[in-house]
C-alpha positions, 0 to 999 in steps of 0.5 A, a space after each residue: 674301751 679305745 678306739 685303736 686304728 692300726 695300719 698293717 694291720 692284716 698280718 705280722 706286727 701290725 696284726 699282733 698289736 690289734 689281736 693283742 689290744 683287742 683281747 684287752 676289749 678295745 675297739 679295732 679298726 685295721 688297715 692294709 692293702 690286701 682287701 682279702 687278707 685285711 678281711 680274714 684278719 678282721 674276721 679274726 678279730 670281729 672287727 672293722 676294716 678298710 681297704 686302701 693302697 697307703 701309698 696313695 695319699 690321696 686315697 689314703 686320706 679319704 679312707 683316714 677322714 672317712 673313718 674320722 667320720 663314720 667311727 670316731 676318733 681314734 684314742 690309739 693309732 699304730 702305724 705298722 705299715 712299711 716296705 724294705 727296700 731292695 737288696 743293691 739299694 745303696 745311695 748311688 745304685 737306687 733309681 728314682 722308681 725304686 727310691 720313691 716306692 720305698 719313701 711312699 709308703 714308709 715315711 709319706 704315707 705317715 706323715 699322711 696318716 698322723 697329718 690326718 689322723 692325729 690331729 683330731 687326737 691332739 685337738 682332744 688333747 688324748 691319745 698315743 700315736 706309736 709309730 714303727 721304726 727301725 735301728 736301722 734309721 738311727 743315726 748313731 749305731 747301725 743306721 750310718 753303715 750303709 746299704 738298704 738306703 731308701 728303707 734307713 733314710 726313710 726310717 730316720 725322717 720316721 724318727 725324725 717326724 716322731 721327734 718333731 711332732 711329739 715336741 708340737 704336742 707338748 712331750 706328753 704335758 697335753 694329753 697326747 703321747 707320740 714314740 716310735 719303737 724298734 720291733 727288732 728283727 722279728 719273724 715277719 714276712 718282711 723278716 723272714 722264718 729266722 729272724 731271732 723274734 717272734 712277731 708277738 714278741 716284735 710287738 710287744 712294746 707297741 702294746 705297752 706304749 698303747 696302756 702304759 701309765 704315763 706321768 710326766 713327774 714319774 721317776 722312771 722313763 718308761 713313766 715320763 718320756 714321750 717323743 723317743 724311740 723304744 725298743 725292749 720298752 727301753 730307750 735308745 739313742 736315735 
């Protein structure tokens, strides 16, 4: 059994990856802003939970160090929080509140959460760090087409940082795996009743990503590639 520490975790993907690994028998911890909800989802699933605005990084760290303290070290962390950023938001019609609501919570408090979190992980040399992305912050494809600027931009320094650390910590030679995931479009409150997806569906490569068997010899990438990013368990071009 793992310890598994997912933010979002009160509803949408976030929750469905938590449902789904703690039917496995792993222990949960869930993370997310409304107390209430957060409460609701951790009583669904007979779990712990902390409360706290991830866009407060202060905050934020003190919740992540004291769940370091008082529950352990994590052996699974899935980051599922995130916010879509206004409609207009192009490049030169964002404003500075708008611009830095969005980057708060999808790329700073990350880096918050892996800058704290992750690090006792990689000091274990053990544990997978799956982070939620987007296709719409690849920088080959649908992420050069413009519009929604803040939630794309943030989504590629997502990938970015995924890339980056995951090459810090050894492309998986030293126990720690590090892979964000494109969910798709799913049927989330953020993605609204007809997205193609179901949310189950939309995360069901977070939960592979979090027991699948990795060797770095294995023959396929599923096997051997950590530091990419995954959608459908597949890899594809940042």
């Amino acid at each position: 059994m793992s310890l598994v520490i997912v933010t979002g975790g009160s509803r949408g993907l976030g929750f469905e990856a938590a449902k789904a690994l703690r039917a496995q028998g792993h222990q949960i911890v869930l993370v997310a802003k409304d107390k209430d909800r957060l409460a609701e989802a951790a009583s669904q699933l007979d779990c712990e939970y902390r409360a706290v605005d991830l866009a407060d990084l202060d905050a934020a760290k003190k919740t992540f160090e004291e769940i370091l303290e008082n529950i352990g070290v994590p052996e699974i962390l899935i980051l599922a929080h995130g916010v879509m950023s206004a409609k207009m938001s192009k490049t030169l019609k964002t404003d500075n509140e708008e611009w830095r609501r969005v980057m708060a919570i999808n790329l700073d408090s990350v880096f918050c959460a892996v800058n704290t979190l992750a690090a006792p992980m990689a000091e274990a040399r053990n544990g997978r760090v799956i982070i939620f992305s987007a296709c719409l912050g690849r920088m080959s494809g649908p992420g050069n087409a413009g519009g929604l600027a803040p939630y794309r931009i943030s989504k590629a320094g997502v990938n970015a940082l995924v890339r980056n650390l995951a090459h810090e910590t050894g492309l998986g030679g030293r126990g720690v795996l590090v892979d964000a995931i494109c969910p798709n479009h799913s049927r989330t409150d953020m993605g609204g009743p007809a997205a193609l997806l179901s949310a189950e569906e939309g995360a069901r490569t977070a939960i592979w990503l979090a027991t699948r068997n990795f060797d770095l010899n294995g023959s396929t990438d599923q096997e051997r590639l950590t530091g990419v990013l995954w959608e459908e368990m597949k890899v594809i071009p940042w």
